[in-house]
C-alpha positions as CSV (number, residue, x, y, z in Angstrom):
1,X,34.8,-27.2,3.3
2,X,37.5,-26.5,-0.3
3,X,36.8,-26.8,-3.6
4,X,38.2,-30.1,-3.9
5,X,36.9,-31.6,-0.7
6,X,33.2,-30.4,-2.7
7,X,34.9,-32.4,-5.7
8,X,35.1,-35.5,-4.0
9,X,32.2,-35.6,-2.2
10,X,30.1,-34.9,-5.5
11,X,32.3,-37.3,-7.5
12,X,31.4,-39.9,-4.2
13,X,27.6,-39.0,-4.3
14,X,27.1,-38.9,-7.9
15,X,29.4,-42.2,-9.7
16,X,28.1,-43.4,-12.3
17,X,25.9,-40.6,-13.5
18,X,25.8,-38.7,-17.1
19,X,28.8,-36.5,-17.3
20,X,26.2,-33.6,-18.5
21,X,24.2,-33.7,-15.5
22,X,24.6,-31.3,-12.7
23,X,25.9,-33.0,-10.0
24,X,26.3,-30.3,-7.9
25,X,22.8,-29.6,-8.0
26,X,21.8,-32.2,-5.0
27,X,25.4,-31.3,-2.9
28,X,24.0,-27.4,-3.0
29,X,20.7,-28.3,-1.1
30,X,22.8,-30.4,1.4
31,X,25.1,-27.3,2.1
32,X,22.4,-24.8,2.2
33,X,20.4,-27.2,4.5
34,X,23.7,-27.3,6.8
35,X,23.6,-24.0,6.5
36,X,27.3,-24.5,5.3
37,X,27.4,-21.0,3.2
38,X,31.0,-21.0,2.6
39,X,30.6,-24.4,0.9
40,X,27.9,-22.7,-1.0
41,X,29.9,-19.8,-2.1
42,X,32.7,-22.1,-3.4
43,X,30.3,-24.3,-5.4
44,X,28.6,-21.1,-7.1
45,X,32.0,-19.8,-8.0
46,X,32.9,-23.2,-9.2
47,X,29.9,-24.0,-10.7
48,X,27.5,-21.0,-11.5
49,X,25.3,-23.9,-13.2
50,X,24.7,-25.1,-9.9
51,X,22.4,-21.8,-8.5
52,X,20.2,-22.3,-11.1
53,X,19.0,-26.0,-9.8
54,X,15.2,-26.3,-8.4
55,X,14.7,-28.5,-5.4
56,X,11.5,-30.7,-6.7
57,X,9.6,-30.8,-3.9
58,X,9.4,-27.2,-3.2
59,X,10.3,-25.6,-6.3
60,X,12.9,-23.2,-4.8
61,X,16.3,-22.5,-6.2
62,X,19.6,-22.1,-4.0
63,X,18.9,-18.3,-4.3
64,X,14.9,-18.3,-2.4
65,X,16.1,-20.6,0.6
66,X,19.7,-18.6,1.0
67,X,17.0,-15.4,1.4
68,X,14.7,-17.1,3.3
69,X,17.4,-18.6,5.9
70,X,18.3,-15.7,8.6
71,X,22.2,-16.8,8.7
72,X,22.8,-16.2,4.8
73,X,24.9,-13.2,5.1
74,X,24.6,-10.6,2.5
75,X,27.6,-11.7,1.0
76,X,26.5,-15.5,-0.1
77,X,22.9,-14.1,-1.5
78,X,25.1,-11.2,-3.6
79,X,27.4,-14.7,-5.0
80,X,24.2,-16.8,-5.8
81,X,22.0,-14.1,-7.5
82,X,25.4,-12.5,-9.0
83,X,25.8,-15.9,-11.0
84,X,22.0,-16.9,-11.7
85,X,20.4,-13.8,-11.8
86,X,17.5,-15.4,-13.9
87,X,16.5,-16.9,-10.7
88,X,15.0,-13.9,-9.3
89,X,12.2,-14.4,-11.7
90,X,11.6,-18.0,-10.5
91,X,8.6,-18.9,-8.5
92,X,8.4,-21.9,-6.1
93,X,5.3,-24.4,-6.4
94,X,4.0,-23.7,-2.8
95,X,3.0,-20.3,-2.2
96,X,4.4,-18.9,-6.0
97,X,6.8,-16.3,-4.2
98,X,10.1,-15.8,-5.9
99,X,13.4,-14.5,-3.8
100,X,12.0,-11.1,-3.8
101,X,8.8,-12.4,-2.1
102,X,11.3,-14.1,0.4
103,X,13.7,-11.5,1.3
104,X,11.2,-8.9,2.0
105,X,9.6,-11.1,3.9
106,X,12.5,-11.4,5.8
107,X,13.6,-8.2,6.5
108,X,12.5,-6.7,9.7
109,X,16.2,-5.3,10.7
110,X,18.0,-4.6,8.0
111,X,17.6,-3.7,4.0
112,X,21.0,-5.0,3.0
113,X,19.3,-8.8,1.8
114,X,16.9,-6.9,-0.4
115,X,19.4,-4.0,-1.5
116,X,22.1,-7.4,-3.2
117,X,19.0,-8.8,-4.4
118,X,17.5,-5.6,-6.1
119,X,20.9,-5.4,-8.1
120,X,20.0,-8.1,-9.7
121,X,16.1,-7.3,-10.8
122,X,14.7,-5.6,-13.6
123,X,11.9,-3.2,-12.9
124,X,9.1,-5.8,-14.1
125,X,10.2,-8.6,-11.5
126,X,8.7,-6.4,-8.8
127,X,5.4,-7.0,-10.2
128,X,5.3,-10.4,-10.0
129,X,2.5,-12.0,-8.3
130,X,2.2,-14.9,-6.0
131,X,-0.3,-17.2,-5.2
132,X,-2.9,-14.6,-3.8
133,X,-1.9,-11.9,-6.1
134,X,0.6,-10.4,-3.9
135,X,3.6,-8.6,-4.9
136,X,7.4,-8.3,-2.8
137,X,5.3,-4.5,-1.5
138,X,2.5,-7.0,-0.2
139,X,5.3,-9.4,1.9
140,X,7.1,-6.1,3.0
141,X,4.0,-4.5,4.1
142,X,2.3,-7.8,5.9
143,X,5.6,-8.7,7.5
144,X,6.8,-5.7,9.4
145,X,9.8,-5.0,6.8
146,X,11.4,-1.6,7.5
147,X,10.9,1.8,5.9
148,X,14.1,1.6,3.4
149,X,12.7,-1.6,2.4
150,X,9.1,-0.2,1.2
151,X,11.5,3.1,-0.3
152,X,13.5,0.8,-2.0
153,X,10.4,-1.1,-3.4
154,X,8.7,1.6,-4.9
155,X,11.9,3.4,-6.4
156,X,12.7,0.5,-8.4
157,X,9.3,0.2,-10.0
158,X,6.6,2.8,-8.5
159,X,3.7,1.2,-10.4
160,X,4.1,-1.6,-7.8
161,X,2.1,0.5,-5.6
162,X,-1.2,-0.3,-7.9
163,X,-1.5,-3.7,-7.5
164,X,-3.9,-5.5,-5.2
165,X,-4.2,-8.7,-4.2
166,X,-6.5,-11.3,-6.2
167,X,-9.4,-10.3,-3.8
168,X,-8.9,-6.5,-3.9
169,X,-6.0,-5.9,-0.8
170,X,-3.4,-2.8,-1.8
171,X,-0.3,-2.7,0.2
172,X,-1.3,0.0,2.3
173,X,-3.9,-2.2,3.7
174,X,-2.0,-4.9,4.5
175,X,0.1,-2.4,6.6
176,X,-1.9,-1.2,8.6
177,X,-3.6,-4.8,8.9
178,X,-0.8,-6.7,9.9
179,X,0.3,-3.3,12.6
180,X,-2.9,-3.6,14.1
181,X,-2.5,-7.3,14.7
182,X,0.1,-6.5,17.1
183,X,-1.1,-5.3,20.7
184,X,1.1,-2.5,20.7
185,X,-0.4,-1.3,17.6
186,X,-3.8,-1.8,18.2
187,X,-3.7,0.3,21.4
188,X,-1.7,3.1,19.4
189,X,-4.4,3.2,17.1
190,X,-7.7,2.9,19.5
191,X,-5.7,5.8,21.8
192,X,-5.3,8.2,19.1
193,X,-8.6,7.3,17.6
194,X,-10.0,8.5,21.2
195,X,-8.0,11.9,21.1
196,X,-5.3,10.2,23.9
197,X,-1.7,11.1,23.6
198,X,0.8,8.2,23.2
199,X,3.4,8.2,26.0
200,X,5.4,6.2,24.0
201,X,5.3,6.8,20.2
202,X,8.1,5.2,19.0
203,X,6.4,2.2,17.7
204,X,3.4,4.0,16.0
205,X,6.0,6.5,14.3
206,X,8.0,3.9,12.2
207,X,4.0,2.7,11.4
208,X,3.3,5.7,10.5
209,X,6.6,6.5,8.1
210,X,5.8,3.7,6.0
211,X,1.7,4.3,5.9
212,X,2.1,8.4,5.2
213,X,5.2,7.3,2.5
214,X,2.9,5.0,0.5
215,X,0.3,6.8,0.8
216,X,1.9,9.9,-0.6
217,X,3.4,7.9,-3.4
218,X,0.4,6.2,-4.6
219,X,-0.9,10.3,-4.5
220,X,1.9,11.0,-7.0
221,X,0.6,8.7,-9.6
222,X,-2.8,10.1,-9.5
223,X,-4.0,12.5,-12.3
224,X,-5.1,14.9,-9.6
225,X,-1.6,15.1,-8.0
226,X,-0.2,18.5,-7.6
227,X,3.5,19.5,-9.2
228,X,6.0,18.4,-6.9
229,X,7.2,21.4,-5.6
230,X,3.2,22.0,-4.0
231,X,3.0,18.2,-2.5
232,X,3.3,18.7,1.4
233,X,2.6,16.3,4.0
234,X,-0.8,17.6,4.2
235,X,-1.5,15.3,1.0
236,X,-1.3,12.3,2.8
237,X,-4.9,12.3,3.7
238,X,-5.8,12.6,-0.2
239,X,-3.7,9.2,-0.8
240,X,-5.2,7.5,1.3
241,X,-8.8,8.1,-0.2
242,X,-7.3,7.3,-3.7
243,X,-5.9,4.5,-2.2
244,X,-8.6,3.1,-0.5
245,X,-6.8,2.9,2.8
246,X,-9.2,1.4,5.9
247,X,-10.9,4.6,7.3
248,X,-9.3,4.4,10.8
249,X,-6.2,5.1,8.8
250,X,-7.7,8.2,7.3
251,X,-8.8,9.3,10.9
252,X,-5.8,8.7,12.0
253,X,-4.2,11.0,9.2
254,X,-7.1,13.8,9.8
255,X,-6.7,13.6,13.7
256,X,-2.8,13.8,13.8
257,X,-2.9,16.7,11.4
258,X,-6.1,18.4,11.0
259,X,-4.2,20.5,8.3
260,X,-4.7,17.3,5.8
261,X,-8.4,18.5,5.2
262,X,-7.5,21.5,4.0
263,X,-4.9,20.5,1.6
264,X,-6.2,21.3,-2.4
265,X,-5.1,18.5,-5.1
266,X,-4.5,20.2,-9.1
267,X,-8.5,20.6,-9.3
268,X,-8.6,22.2,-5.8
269,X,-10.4,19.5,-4.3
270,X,-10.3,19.0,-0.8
271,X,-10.6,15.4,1.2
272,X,-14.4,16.2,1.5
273,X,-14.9,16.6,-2.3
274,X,-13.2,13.5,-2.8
275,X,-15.5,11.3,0.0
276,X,-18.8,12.6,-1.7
277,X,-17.4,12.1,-5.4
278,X,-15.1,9.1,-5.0
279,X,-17.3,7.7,-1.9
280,X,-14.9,5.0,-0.9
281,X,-16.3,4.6,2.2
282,X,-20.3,4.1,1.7
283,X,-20.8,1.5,4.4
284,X,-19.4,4.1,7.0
285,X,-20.0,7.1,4.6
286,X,-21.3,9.2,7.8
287,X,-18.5,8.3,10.0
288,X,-16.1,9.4,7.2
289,X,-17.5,13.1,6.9
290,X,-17.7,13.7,10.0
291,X,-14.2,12.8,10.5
292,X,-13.4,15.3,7.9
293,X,-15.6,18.2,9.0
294,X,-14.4,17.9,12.5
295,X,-10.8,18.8,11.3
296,X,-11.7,21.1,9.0
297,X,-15.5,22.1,9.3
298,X,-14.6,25.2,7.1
299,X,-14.5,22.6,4.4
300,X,-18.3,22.1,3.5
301,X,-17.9,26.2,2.3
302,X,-14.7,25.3,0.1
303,X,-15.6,25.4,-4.2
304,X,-13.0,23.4,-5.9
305,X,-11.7,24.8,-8.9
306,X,-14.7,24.1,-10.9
307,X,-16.7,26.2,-8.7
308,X,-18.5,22.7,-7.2
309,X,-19.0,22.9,-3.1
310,X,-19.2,19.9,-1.6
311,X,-22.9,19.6,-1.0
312,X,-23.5,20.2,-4.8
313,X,-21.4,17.2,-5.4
314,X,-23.0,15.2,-2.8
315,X,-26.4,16.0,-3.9
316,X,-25.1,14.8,-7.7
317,X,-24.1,11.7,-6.3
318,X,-27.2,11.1,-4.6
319,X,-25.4,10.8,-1.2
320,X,-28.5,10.5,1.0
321,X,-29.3,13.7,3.6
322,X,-29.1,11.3,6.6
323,X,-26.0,9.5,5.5
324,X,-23.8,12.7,5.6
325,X,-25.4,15.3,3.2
326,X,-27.1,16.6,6.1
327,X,-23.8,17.0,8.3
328,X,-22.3,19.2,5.2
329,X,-25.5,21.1,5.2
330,X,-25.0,21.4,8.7
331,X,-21.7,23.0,8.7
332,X,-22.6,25.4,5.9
333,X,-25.8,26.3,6.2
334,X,-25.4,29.4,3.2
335,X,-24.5,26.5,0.5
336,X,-28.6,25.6,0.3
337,X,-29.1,29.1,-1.2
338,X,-26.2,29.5,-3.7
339,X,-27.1,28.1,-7.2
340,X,-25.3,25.3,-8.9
341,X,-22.4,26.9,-11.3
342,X,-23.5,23.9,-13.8
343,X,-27.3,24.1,-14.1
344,X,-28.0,27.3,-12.0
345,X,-30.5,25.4,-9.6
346,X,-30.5,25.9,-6.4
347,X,-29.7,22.8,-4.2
348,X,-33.3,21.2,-3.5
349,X,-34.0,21.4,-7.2
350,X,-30.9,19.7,-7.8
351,X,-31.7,17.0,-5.8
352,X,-35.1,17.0,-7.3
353,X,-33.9,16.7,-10.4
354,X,-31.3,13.9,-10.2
355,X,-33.5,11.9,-8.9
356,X,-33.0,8.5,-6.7
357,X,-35.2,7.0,-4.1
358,X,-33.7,9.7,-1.7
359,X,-34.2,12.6,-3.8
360,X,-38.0,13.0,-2.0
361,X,-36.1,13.1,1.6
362,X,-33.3,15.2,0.0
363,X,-35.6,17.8,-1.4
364,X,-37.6,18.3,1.6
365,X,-34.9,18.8,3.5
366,X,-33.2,20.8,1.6
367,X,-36.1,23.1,1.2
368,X,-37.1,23.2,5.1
369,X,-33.5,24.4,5.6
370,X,-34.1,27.7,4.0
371,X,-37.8,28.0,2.8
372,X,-37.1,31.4,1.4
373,X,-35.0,30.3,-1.8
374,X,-38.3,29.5,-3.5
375,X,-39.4,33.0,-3.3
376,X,-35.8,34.3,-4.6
């Protein structure tokens, strides 16, 4: 369909209205729903005015349904958010997403939608928040979007990565939640969770691309992040603990690369000094140490920067012994004789001291591990 055949059918559909309105407002929906994009094309570039018209029902401008239709080729999406940029910032009445929602939503093959749109954003449009407090990260990483597409996120506003939704959901969850609803990566999962080699890991690595990269980058923000030049791949373990990532995705860090558990951040903390201070995990606190020892048992001997071994720290937080203070203790069994840097008590007075309804069990425990310390 011309220009001037658009003409006449608007000048047919529209006679008798006010000169002022914009009457190519309803003949835009028609093409887009025809999926006619060269007519759209020619009515943008006609009639910019047009791409900034809201269908009343759903609340979506010419610029969310051209992303959220599969034939829109790269080239109408760069015409419409070329002339009504504003758009981007629009959000429909349903669901609250605006066309970056959409197009990341949408983009499980290619990153070209998202790249034309992204010309057209300001850093702050990434942030914006649907109707369960998710951002354009949170459609990427629920909807299988590629790698580039999460890179591509994050570069153009990296504080994206520290928004949750409304009930607490980071990105990184949603990733792994939505890979694990798949049956391929499930299985991935449960075999490497049970020490099995994948025959085929194709579909796990691209998985594991985007978790290790977000993870990583959410690590970068933190104040305990390294310089640059010392950030490794062995850090991905300590993103995920700062970003609360499900604890099968920290196994499946620690068991892939057992080098992870050794890696220091700036205050030479290791994954086990973060689990006893941060304690992200307290419903499966056990499972999550043990995890971390069995890469790395060396760790329970490691003093961060401070001089603090991880049983100290437990002990502070009043991690109780049968809940994984016990399985550091059990992997260095020298740390119940060496003196707090702090308060130079030894361990069971410590625990004594900070009190708690397991400080009793703690101090017992502590003590019947290496009786002699009270005569030292």
């Amino acid at each position: 369909m011309n220009i001037a055949d658009l003409e006449i059918k608007r000048s047919n559909s529209n006679r008798g209205e006010d000169d002022h309105d914009n009457s190519f407002g309803p003949l835009i929906f028609e093409c887009i729903a025809q999926q006619d994009w060269q007519a759209v094309q020619a009515i943008c570039e006609s009639n910019p005015q047009a791409a900034t018209c809201i269908d009343p029902v759903s609340g979506r401008s010419p610029l969310h349904m051209a992303c959220s239709i599969g034939s829109a080729s790269p080239r109408v999406i760069e015409v419409v958010a070329s002339v009504a940029p504003e758009m981007i910032q629009v959000a429909d009445k349903v669901y609250r997403d605006t066309p970056l929602h959409i197009v990341c939503r949408n983009s499980q093959t290619t990153v070209v939608k998202l790249e034309t749109v992204l010309k057209y954003c300001d850093p702050e449009d990434i942030l914006h928040r649907n109707v369960i407090g998710g951002t354009c990260l949170h459609s990427a990483c629920g909807h299988n979007a590629t790698f580039e597409v999460l890179k591509l996120i994050v570069e153009k506003n990296p504080s994206v990565l520290k928004i949750s939704t409304f009930d607490g959901t980071p990105p990184i969850r949603g990733l792994f939640f939505s890979y694990t609803q798949s049956i391929p990566g499930v299985l991935a999962v449960g075999k490497i969770l049970k020490g099995a080699t994948l025959t085929d890991s194709g579909h796990f690595d691209r998985f594991w691309a985007k978790a290790s990269y977000l993870a990583l980058q959410y690590f970068r923000l933190s104040e305990a992040c390294p310089p640059d030049a010392l950030i490794t791949n062995d850090h991905v373990a300590h993103g995920l603990i700062y970003y609360n990532a499900p604890l099968n995705l920290l196994k499946v860090a620690l068991m892939r690369n057992p080098g992870c558990a050794q890696a220091l951040d700036k205050d030479g903390n290791t994954c086990l000094h973060l689990l006893v201070e941060r304690r992200p995990y307290r419903l499966k606190e056990l499972d999550a140490i043990q995890s971390t020892l069995a890469a790395y048992p060396e760790a329970a001997a490691v003093a961060n920067y401070a001089g603090q071994p991880p049983l100290i720290m437990a002990i502070r937080n009043k991690i109780p012994f049968e809940k994984a203070l016990g399985e550091i203790l059990k992997a260095d069994m020298t740390a119940v004789s060496s003196r707090d840097t702090e308060t130079n008590l030894f361990p069971f007075q410590l625990a004594a001291s900070v009190g708690g309804p397991e400080a009793l069990n703690t101090t017992f425990q502590l003590l019947a591990a290496l009786p002699q310390v009270i005569c030292s």
